[in-house]
C-alpha positions as CSV (number, residue, x, y, z in Angstrom):
1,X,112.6,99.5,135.4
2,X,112.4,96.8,132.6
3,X,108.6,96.2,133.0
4,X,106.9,98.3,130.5
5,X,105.8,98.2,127.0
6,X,104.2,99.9,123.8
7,X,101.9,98.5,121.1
8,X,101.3,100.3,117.5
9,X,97.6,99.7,117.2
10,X,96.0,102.8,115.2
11,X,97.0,102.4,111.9
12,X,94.4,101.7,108.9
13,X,95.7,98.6,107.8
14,X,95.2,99.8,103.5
15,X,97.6,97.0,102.6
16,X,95.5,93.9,103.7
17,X,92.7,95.2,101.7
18,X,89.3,93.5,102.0
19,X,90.5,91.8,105.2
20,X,90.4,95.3,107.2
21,X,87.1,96.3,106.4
22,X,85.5,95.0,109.5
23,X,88.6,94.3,111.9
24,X,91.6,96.1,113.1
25,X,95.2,94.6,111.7
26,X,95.8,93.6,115.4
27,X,93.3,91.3,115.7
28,X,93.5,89.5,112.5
29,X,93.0,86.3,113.7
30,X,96.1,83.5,112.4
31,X,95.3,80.2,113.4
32,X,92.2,81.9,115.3
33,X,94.3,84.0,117.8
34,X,94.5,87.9,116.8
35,X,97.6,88.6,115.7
36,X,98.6,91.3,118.5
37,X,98.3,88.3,121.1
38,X,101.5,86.9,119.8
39,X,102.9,90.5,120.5
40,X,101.4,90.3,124.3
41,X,102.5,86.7,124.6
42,X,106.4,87.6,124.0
43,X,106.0,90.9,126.4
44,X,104.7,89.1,129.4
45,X,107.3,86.3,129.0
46,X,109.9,89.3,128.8
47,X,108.6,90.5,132.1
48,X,106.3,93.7,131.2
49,X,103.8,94.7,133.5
50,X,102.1,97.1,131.8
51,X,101.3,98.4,128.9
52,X,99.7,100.7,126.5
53,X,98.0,100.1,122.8
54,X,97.1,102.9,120.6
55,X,94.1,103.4,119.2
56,X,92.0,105.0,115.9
57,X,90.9,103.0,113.0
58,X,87.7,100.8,114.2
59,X,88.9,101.6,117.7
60,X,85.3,100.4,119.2
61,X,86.3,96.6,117.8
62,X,90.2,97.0,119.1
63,X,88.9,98.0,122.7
64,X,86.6,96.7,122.9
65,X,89.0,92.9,122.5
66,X,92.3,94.3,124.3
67,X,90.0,95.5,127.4
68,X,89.2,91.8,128.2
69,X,93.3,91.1,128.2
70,X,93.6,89.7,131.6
71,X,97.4,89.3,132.1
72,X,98.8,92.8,132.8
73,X,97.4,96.1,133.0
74,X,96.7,97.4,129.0
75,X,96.4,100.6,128.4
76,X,94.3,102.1,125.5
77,X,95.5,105.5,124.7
78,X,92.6,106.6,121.2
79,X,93.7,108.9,119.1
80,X,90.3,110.5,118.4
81,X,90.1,112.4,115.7
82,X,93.2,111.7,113.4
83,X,96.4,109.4,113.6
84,X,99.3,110.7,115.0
85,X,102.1,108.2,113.6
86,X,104.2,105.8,115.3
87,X,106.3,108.5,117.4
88,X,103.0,111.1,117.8
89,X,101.4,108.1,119.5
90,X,103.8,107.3,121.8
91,X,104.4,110.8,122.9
92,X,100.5,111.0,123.5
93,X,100.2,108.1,125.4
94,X,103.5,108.8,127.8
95,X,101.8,112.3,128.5
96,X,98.2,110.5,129.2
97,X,99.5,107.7,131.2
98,X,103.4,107.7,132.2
99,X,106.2,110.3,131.9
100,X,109.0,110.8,129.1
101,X,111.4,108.9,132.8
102,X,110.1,105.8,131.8
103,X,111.4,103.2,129.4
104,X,109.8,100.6,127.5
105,X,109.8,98.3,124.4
106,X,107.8,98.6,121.4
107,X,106.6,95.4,119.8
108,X,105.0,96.2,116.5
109,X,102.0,93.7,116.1
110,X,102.8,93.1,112.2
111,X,105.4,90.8,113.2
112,X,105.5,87.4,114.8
113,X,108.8,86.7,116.8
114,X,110.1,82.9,117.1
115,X,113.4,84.2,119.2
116,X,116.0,82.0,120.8
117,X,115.1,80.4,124.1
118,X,117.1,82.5,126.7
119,X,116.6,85.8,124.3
120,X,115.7,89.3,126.1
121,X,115.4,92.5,124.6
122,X,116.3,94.7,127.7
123,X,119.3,96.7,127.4
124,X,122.2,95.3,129.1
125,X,123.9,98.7,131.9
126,X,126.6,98.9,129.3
127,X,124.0,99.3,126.6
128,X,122.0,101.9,128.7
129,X,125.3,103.8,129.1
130,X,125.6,104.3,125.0
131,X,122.2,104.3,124.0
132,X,119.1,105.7,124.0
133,X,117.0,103.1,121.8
134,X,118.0,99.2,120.8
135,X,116.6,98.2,117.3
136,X,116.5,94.2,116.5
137,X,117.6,93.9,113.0
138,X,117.8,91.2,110.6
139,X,118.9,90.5,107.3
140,X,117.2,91.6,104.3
141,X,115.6,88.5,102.5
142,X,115.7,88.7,99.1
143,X,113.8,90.5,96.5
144,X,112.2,92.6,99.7
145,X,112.4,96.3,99.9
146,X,112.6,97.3,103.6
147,X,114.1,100.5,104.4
148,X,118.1,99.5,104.4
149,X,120.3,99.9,107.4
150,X,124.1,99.4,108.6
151,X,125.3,98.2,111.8
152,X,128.6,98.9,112.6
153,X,129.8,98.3,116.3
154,X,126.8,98.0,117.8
155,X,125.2,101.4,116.2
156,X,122.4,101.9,113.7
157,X,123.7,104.0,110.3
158,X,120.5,105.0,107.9
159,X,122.9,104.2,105.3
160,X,122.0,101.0,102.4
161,X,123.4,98.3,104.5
162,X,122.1,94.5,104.9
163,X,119.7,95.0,107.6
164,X,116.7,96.3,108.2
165,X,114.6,96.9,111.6
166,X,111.6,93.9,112.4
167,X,109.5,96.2,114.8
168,X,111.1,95.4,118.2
169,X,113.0,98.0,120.4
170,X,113.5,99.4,123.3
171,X,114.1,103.0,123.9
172,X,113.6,106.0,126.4
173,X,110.9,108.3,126.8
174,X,113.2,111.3,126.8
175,X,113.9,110.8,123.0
176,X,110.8,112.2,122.5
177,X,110.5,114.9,125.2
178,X,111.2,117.6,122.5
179,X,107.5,116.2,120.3
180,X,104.6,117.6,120.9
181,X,101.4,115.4,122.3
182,X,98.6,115.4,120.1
183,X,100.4,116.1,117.3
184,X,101.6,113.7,114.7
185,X,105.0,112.4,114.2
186,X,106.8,109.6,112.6
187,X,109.0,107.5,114.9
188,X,111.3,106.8,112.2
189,X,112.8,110.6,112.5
190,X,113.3,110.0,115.6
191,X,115.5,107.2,115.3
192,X,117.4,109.0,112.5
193,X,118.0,112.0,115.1
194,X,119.7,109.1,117.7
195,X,121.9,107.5,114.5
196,X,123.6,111.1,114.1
197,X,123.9,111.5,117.6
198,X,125.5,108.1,118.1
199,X,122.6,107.4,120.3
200,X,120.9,104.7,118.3
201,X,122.0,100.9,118.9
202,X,121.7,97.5,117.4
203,X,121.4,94.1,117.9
204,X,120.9,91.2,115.8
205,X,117.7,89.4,116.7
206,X,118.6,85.9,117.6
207,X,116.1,83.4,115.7
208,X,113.1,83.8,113.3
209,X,110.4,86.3,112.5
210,X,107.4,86.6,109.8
211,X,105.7,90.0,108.9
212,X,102.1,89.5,108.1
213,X,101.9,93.2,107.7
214,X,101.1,92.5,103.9
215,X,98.4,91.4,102.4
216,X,99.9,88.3,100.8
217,X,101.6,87.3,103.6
218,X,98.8,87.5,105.8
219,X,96.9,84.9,103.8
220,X,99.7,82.6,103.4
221,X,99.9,82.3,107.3
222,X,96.7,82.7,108.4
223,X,95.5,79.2,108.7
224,X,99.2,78.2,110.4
225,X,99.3,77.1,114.1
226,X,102.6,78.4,115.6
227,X,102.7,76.8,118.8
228,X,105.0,74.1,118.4
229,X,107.4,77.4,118.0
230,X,106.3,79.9,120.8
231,X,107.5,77.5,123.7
232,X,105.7,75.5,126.2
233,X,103.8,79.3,127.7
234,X,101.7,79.7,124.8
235,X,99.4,77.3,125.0
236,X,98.4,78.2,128.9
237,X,98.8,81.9,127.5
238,X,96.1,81.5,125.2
239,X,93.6,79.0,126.8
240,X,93.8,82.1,129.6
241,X,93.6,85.1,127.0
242,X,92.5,84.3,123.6
């Protein structure tokens, strides 16, 4: 069932510098709304009714914010006493709260997403047929130095190519059935395991995004309100939420 979704919440946040001290990347506030609310915004308009944020750096601050999201069920799955990477951390919180059946999205909170009105990142049947995990690509500005992929009919090639992945995706638990929990992993292998199997597909992501996962992008946005761009449910989102 499309209702589910993933949040990658545990990381140290080294590259915004003085502004992690105190607070969590995810609730970095940008126009005064932590940034992982734009995240949560776009996955309850895409229909998610659950969901599950990890957890380690200044995970008493994180919590204690996300366990006051009213809108669906949010999960906090801590990794206590080390990080166990973007695929570790979902494999630990799909043995502590669902099972490697289920299938999800994972909305990585460095990015804001301004996507086209009638967009949805669900797989279409014919999509579940060939894959196992959607990435939403989009060009490489330039001068930036994303990791560089190719997409070639409708499936992901870690080969240089024009496109790179913005933090969006769907995939199925089962792709990480062979990781163990509690043990760290990077999500990234996994997705090159599903490109040589033919497994791993693509999709252009229809409309505009901004990473404030760096420092100096952080700053230049954090002052901007968005919500002449996030459609007429943010505003009631946040007056409910934020």
């Amino acid at each position: 069932m499309n209702d589910k979704a993933f949040f990658p919440c545990a990381g140290f946040g080294t590259r915004m510098k003085e502004w992690t001290k105190k607070i969590p990347k995810p609730l970095l506030p940008i126009a005064g709304v932590p940034l992982i609310y734009y995240s949560l915004y776009w996955a309850e308009r895409w229909g998610v009714k659950e969901g599950i944020a990890n957890s380690h750096y200044l995970a008493d601050v994180l919590e204690k914010n996300l366990k006051q999201f009213r809108t669906f069920p949010l999960r906090i799955s801590r990794e206590e006493t080390r990080i166990l990477g973007t695929g570790g951390g979902i494999r630990t919180a799909l043995e502590r709260f669902w099972n490697l059946d289920e299938e999800f999205l994972i909305l990585n909170p460095d990015f804001i997403l301004f996507p086209k009105a009638d967009f949805s990142p669900w797989p279409t049947p014919a999509e579940k047929d060939a894959y196992d995990c959607i990435l939403y690509l989009s060009k490489i500005p330039p001068d930036a130095d994303y990791t560089g992929l190719s997409l070639n009919d409708g499936k992901v090639e870690f080969s240089p190519g024009g496109y790179f992945y913005i933090g969006l995706s769907w995939i199925r638990g089962k792709c990480l059935g062979e990781l163990s929990p509690n043990e760290p992993y990077d999500l990234a292998d996994t997705f090159r395991k599903l490109a040589k199997q033919g497994r791993l597909g693509g999709r252009i992501f229809p409309g505009e995004w901004m990473d404030l996962g760096e420092k100096e992008f952080y700053e230049a946005a954090r002052n901007t309100d968005f919500g002449h761009k996030l459609g007429p449910g943010w505003k009631e989102f946040i007056s409910t939420e934020a």
